[in-house]
C-alpha positions in Angstrom: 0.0 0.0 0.0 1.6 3.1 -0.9 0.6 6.6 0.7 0.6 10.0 -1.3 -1.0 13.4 -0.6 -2.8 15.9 -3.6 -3.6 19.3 -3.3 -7.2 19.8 -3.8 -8.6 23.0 -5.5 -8.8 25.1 -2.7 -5.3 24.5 -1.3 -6.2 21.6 1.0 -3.8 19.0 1.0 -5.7 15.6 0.8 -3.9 11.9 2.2 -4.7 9.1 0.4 -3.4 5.5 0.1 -3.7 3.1 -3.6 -3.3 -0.7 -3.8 -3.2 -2.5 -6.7 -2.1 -1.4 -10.7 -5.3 -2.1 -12.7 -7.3 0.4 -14.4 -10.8 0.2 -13.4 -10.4 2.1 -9.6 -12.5 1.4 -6.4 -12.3 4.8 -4.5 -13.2 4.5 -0.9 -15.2 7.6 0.4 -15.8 7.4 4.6 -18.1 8.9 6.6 -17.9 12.1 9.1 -15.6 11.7 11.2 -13.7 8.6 10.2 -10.6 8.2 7.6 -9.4 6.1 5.4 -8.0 3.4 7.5 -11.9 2.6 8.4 -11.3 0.6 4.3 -8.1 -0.9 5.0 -9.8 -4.5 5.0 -10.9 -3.7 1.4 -7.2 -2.7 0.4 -6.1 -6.6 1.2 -9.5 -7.7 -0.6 -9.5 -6.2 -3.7 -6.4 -5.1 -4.8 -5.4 -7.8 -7.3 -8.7 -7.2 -9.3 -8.9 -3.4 -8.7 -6.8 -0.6 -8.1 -7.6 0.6 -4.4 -7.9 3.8 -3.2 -9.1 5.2 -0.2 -8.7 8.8 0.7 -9.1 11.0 3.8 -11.9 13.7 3.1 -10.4 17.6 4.2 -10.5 17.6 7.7 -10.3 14.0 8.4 -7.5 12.1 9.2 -4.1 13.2 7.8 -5.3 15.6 5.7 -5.6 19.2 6.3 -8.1 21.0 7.7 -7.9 24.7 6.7 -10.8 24.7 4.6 -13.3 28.1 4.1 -15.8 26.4 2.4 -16.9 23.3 3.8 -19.7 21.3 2.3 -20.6 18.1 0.9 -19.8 19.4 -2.9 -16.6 20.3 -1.5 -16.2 17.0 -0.7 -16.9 15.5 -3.8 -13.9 17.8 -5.2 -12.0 15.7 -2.7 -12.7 12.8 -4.4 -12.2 14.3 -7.5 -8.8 15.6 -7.0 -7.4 12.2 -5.7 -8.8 10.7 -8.9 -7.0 13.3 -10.7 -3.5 12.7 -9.1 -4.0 9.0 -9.9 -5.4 9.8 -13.5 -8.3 7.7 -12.6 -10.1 6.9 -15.9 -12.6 3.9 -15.0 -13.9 4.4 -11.2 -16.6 3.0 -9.2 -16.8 5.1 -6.2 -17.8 3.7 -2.7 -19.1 5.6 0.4 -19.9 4.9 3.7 -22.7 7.3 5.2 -21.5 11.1 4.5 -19.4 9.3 1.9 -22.5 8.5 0.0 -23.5 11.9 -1.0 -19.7 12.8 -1.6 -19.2 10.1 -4.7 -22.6 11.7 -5.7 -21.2 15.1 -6.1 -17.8 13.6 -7.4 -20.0 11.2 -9.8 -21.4 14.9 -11.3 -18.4 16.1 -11.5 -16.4 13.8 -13.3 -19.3 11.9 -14.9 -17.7 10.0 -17.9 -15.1 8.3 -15.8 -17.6 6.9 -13.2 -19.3 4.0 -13.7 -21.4 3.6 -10.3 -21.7 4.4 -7.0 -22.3 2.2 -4.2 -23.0 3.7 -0.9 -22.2 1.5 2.4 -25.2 2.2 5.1 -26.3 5.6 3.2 -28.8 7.2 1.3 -31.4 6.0 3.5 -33.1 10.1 3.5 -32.4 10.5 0.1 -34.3 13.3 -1.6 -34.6 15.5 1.7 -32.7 18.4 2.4 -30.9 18.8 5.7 -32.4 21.7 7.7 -30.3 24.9 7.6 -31.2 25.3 10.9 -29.9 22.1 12.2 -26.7 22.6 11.2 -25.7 25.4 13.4 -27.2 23.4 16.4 -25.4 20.4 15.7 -22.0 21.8 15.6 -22.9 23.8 18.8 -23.3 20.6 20.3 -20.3 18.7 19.8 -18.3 22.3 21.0 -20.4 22.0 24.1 -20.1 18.3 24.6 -17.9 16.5 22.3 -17.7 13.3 24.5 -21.3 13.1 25.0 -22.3 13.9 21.5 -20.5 10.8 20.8 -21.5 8.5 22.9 -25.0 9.4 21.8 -23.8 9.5 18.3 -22.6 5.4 18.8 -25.2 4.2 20.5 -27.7 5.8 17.1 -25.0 4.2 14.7 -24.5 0.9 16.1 -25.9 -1.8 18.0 -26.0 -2.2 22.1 -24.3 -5.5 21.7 -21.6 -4.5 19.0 -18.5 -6.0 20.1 -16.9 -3.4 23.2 -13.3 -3.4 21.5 -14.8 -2.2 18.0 -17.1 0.7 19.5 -14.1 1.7 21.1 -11.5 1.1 18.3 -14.2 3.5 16.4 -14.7 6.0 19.2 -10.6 6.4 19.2 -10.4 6.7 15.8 -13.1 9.2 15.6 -12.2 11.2 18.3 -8.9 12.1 16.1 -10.7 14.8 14.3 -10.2 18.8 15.6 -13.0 20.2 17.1 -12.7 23.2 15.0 -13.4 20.6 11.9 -16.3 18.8 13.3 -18.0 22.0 13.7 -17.0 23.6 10.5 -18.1 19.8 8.9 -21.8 19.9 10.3 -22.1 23.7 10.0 -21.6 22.7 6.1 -24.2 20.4 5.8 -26.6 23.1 6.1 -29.2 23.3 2.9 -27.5 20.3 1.3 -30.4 19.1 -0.7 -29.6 15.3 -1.6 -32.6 14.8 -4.5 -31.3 17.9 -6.3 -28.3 16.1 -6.6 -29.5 12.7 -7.1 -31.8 13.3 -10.0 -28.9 14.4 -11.8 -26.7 11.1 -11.8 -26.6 9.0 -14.6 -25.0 6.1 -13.3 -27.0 3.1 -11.5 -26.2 3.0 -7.7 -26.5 0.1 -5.2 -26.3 0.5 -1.5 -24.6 -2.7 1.1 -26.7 -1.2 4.3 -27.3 -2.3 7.7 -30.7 -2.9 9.6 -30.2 -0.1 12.2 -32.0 2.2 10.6 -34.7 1.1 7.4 -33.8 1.5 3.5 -37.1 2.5 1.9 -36.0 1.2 -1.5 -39.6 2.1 -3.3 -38.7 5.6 -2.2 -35.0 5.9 -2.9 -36.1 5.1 -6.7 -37.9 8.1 -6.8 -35.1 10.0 -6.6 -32.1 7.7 -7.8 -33.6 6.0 -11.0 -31.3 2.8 -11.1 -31.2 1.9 -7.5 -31.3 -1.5 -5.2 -30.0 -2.1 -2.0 -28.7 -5.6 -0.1 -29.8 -4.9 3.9 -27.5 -6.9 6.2 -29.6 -8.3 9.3 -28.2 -6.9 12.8 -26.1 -4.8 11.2 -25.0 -1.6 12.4 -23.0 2.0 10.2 -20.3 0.3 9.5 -20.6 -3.3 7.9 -17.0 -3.1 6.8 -15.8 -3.0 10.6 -18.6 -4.9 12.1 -18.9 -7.8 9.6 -15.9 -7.5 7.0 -15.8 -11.2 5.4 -19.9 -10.4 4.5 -19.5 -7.0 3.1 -16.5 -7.8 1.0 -18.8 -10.9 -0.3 -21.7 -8.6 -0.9 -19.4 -5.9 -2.7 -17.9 -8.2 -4.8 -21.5 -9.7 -5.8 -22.6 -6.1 -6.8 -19.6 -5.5 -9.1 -20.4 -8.8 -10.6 -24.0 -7.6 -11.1 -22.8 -4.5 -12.7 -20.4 -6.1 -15.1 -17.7 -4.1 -13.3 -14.1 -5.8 -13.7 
């Protein structure tokens, strides 16, 4: 696995790591306030079919953080200048919750050298938009009370009986990011207005989600037009971490089903 840094279009430096030499790319999107070690079981996976890249979104991990604009579309230019630096041609871009909407905006962006997205326990509110007003509140929050703002963040995300070493391996790792970026992160989300977005893409989408909270596929298909989903039972945010052997299984069986190679 080798590990390189870009610098995005607003200055931000942006870590990612790439496995593998072929030319049709899995990019590896995480979610707020992860990185992108949370993929590092897919790296071993899929490396000698794929080229694998995961990246750390501006803020995250060992990337910087001094950002002005922070949104989702801003992350989706993450995405896009990784895939740049690697000269990318043939992508199929993977995220896990806020990664989701990321590959989204970086699917518009860059839309004749993606050929699907998959999100990974995502989309499940697809076609609202997130309330400007919550924004502000949220990030308030976490500066008031960043320990118990996750504790009650875990204990939404994942199951009560989710193995104690993994919710704490996750807490750790998540408790990495500056406070300053958190806040500027949720502040960001503000207005984002996922349907707008998602009516736009051209490119069939499949979801690998867990059961903690319901994927209303009927519904998602009136906003994503090729769109299906695989729920895995007693499954929590991160089926990666929480059940790695299954979710590399089901990833591989949704490339297969999109002729992906």
């Amino acid at each position: 696995m080798l590990n390189r840094t870009a610098t995005s279009s607003d200055g931000v430096q942006i870590a990612y790591s790439v496995s593998g030499v072929a030319e049709t790319a899995l990019i590896f999107i995480h979610g707020g306030m992860s990185d992108r070690s949370f993929w590092d079981g897919q790296h071993v996976a899929f490396a000698e079919r794929f080229r694998v890249i995961a990246l750390d979104l501006a803020g995250h991990g060992e990337s910087g953080g001094d950002r002005r604009e922070w949104g989702i579309r801003q992350f989706g230019h993450d995405v896009e200048t990784v895939m740049d630096a690697e000269r990318v041609s043939r992508a199929v871009l993977i995220g896990n919750s806020l990664g989701g909407p990321a590959a989204i905006e970086a699917a518009l962006l860059m839309a004749t050298r993606v050929l699907a997205v998959i999100g990974v326990d995502t989309f499940q509110d697809m076609g609202r938009m997130i309330d400007p007003n919550w924004a502000p509140e949220m990030a308030e929050a976490w500066r008031r009370d960043f320990r118990g703002s996750m504790d009650q963040m875990l204990s939404t995300l994942l199951y009560p009986e989710t193995e104690p070493s993994l919710r704490e391996d996750i807490r750790r790792r998540m408790s990495r990011m500056p406070l300053d970026a958190v806040c500027a992160m949720f502040q960001g989300f503000g207005g984002y207005d996922s349907g707008a977005s998602g009516r736009q893409l051209a490119v069939p989408v499949r979801c690998i989600n867990g059961d903690r909270f319901p994927t209303d596929i009927e519904a998602i298909r009136r906003v994503l037009a090729d769109f299906d989903a695989v729920v895995l039972p007693h499954t929590g945010h991160y089926p990666m971490l929480e059940c790695p052997d299954e979710f590399n299984r089901q990833l591989r069986e949704v490339l297969r089903s999109l002729a992906i190679a």
